[in-house]
C-alpha positions in Angstrom: 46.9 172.5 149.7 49.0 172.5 153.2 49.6 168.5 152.3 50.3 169.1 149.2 53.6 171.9 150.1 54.9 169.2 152.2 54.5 166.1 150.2 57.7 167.0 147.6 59.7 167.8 151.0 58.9 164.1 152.4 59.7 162.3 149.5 63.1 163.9 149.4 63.5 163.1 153.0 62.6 159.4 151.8 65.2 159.4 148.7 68.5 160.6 150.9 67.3 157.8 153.9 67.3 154.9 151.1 70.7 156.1 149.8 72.4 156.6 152.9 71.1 152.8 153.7 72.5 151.8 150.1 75.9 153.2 151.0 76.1 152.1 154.4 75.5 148.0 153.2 77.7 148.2 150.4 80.7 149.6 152.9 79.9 146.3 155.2 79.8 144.2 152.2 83.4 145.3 151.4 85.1 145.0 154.8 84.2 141.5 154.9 84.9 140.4 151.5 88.7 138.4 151.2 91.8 140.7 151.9 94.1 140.4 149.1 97.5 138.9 150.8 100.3 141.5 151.3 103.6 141.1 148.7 106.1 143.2 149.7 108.9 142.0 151.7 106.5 139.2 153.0 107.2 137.1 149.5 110.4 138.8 148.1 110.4 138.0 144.1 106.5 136.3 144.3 104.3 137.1 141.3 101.7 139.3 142.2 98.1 137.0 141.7 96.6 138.8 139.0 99.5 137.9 136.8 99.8 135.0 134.3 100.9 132.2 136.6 101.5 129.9 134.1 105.3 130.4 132.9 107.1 127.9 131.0 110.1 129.2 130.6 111.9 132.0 132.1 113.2 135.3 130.4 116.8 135.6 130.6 117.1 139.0 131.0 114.8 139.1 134.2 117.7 136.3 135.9 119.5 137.2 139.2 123.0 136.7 138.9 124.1 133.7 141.0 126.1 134.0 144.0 129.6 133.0 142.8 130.4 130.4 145.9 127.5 128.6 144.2 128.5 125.6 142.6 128.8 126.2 138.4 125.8 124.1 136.3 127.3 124.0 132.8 125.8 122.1 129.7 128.4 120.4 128.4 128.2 118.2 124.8 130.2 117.0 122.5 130.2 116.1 118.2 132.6 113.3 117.2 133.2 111.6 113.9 135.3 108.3 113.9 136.6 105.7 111.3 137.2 102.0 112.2 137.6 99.1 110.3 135.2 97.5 112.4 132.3 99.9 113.4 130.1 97.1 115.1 133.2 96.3 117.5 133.9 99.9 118.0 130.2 100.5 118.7 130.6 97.6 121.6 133.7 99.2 122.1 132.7 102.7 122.9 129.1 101.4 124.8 131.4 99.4 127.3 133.8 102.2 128.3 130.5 104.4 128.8 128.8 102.0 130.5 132.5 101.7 133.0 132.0 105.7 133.8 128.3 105.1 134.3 127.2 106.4 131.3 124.5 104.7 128.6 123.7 104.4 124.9 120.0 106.6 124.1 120.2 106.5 120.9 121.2 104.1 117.7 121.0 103.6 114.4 123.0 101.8 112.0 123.1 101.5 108.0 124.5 98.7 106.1 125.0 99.0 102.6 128.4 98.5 100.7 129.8 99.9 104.1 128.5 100.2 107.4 127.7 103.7 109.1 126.6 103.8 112.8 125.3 106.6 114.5 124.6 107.3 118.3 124.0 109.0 121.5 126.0 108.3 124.4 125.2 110.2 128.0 128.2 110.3 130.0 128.3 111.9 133.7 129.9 115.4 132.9 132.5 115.5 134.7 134.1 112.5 133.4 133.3 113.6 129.4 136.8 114.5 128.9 137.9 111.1 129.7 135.3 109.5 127.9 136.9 111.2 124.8 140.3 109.9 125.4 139.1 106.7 125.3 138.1 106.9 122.8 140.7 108.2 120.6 143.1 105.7 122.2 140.8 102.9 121.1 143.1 102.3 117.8 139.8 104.1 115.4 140.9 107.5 113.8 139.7 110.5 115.2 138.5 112.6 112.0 136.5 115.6 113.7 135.6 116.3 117.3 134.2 119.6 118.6 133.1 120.3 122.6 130.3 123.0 123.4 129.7 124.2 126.4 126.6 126.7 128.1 126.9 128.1 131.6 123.3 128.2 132.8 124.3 129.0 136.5 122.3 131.9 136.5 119.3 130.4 134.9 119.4 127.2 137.5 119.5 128.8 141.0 116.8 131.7 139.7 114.5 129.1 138.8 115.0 127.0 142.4 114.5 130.6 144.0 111.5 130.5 142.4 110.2 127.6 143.2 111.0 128.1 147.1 109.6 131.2 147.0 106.0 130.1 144.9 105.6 126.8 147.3 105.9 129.2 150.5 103.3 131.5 148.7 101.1 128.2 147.7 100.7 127.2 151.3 99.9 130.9 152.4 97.3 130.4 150.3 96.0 127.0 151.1 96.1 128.8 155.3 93.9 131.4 153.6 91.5 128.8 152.3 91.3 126.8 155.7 90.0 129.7 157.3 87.8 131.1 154.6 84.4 131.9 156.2 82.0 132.3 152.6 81.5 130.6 149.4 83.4 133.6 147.2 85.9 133.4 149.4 86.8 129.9 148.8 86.6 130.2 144.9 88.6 133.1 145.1 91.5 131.8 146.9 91.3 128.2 145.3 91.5 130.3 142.0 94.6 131.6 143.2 95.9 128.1 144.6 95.2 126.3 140.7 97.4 129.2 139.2 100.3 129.1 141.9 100.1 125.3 141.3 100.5 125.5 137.6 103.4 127.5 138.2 105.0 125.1 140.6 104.8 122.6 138.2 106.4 124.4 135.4 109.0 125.8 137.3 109.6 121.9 139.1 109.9 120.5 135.4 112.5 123.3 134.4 114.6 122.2 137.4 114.4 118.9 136.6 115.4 119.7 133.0 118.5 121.6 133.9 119.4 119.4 136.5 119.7 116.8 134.2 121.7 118.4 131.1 124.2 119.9 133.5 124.2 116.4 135.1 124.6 114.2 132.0 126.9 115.1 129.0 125.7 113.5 125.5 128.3 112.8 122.8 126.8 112.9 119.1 129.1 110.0 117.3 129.3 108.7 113.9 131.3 106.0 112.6 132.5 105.6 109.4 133.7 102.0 107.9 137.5 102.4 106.3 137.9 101.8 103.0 137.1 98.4 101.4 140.9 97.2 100.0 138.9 94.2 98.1 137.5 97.9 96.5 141.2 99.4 96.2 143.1 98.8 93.0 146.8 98.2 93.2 149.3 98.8 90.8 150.9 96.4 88.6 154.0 96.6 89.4 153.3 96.7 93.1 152.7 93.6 95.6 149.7 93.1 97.1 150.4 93.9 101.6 150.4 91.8 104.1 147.3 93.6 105.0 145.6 92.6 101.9 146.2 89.1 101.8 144.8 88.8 105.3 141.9 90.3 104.4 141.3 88.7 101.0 141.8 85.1 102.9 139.8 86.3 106.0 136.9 88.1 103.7 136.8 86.0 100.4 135.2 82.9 101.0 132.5 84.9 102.7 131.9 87.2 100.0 131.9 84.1 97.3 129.1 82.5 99.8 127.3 85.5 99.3 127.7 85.9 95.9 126.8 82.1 95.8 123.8 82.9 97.8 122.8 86.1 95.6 122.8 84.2 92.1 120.6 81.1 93.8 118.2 83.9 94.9 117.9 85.7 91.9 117.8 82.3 89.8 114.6 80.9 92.4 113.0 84.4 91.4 113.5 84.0 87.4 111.8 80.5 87.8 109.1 82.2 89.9 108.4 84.4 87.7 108.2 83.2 84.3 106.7 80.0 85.9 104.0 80.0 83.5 105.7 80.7 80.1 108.5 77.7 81.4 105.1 75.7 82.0 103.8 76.2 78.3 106.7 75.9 76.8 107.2 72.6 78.6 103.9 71.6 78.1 104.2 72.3 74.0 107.2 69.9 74.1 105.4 67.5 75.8 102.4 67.2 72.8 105.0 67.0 70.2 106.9 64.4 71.9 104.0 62.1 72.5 103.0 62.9 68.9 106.6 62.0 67.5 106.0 58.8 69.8 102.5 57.8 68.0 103.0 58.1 65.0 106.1 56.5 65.4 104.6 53.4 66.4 101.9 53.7 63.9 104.5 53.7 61.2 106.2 50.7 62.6 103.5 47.8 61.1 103.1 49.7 57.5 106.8 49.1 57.6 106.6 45.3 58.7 104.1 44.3 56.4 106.1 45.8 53.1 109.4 43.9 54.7 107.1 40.6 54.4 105.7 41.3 51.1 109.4 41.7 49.9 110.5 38.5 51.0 107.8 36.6 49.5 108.4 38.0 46.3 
């Protein structure tokens, strides 16, 4: 009975000694797992690591303002609508005096059907794109609409290269972190944090890139428009033809009679084509009552003899 009063009180004993144990290894266990890395004025403007790293653009409203002796980074385009009497020379024309300012043609197309319409993309450097649309209009084609836009992303540009300074200094705080991490969950844990930071760099890299190349480069949208035909224009009776109009009718008829030449052999080769095989009945149904005409013909011709012979002996 005497063990029996003190068996309850030794098991409690037993209980508290294994939970103080519990408590004691779980207290180690978390003074040597991985610090988290400190982010206050350490990595001014740094996202903290739980966040979403990955960030492919930036919200405007979270921009610094620029410092104003900072150079200005402006997009800067243009819209232009020309019309030539020649659009193929003007095209060569206008790709020329780009090419002279360092500029290039990305982008053409061109349509060719009773008149020919050209459009394309010219990049210019932009701080000669007022020039470039002198040119341009002093080129002899008329000007019929041209409009410039302009967006100051000043702001936008220098947050975004803060940025990226300040995510590739926390990147390789990281990657010190993971050189001297001593356990396995360590090193997952901070190459976690290494993959994210390193998605971010390269988003915020490629937005740079972007920017630095639209403020560098300004691209003019053209069109050009073919003046009207005169061999189309109708002039009045009592009116004589320009000198303007004879040129072109002397310079521009005989080609358009070639082609006209040219389109009636066409469609004539594709008439025969086609109705190839009623021409080939038909010729053939000729040819059976020709030969026909032709035997009987010469069947005819001894009846006729002998009844000339039987005459003249009569």
């Amino acid at each position: 009975m005497k063990k029996n009063k003190y068996l309850p009180l030794l098991l409690s004993l037993l209980l508290l000694l294994s939970l103080f144990i519990s408590g004691c290894s779980a207290a180690i266990s978390k003074d040597q797992a991985p610090r988290e890395p400190e982010y206050g004025n350490e990595y001014p403007g740094s996202a903290a690591p739980d966040e979403d790293m990955d960030l492919p653009s930036i919200d405007p409203d979270s921009v610094s303002p620029a410092d104003p002796s900072l150079p200005r980074k402006v997009i800067k385009n243009a819209d232009m609508t020309v019309v030539s009497t020649d659009p193929v020379k003007t095209k060569a024309d206008i790709e020329s005096k780009a090419s002279s300012l360092g500029g290039f043609v990305s982008d053409f197309s061109q349509q060719v059907n009773n008149y020919i319409y050209i459009q394309m993309t010219v990049e210019v450097p932009g701080d000669k794109l007022d020039l470039f649309l002198r040119q341009i209009g002093d080129s002899g084609v008329k000007v019929e609409r041209q409009s410039v836009t302009s967006e100051d992303v000043t702001d936008s540009y220098y947050d975004t290269e803060t940025r990226l300074a300040t995510t590739r200094d926390l990147l390789n705080h990281y990657r010190d972190m993971l050189a001297s991490a001593d356990t396995i969950d360590e090193t997952l844990q901070v190459q976690a944090k290494i993959d994210q930071l390193t998605l971010e760099l390269e988003s915020l890299q490629g937005r740079l890139n972007r920017l630095e190349l639209l403020t560098s480069y300004s691209r003019v949208y053209l069109e050009i428009y073919q003046e009207k035909d005169p061999l189309l224009e109708k002039p009045s009776e009592l009116e004589p033809l320009s000198w303007e109009h004879v040129k072109y009718f002397i310079s521009n008829g005989f080609g358009r009679l070639g082609t006209v030449l040219l389109l009636v052999a066409q469609y004539l080769f594709i008439g025969i084509a086609v109705g190839f095989p009623v021409i080939l009945v038909v010729v053939l149904i000729i040819l059976i009552i020709y030969l026909a005409k032709k035997r009987k013909k010469k069947k005819g011709l001894p009846a006729a003899s002998a009844a000339d012979d039987n005459v003249e002996q009569k």
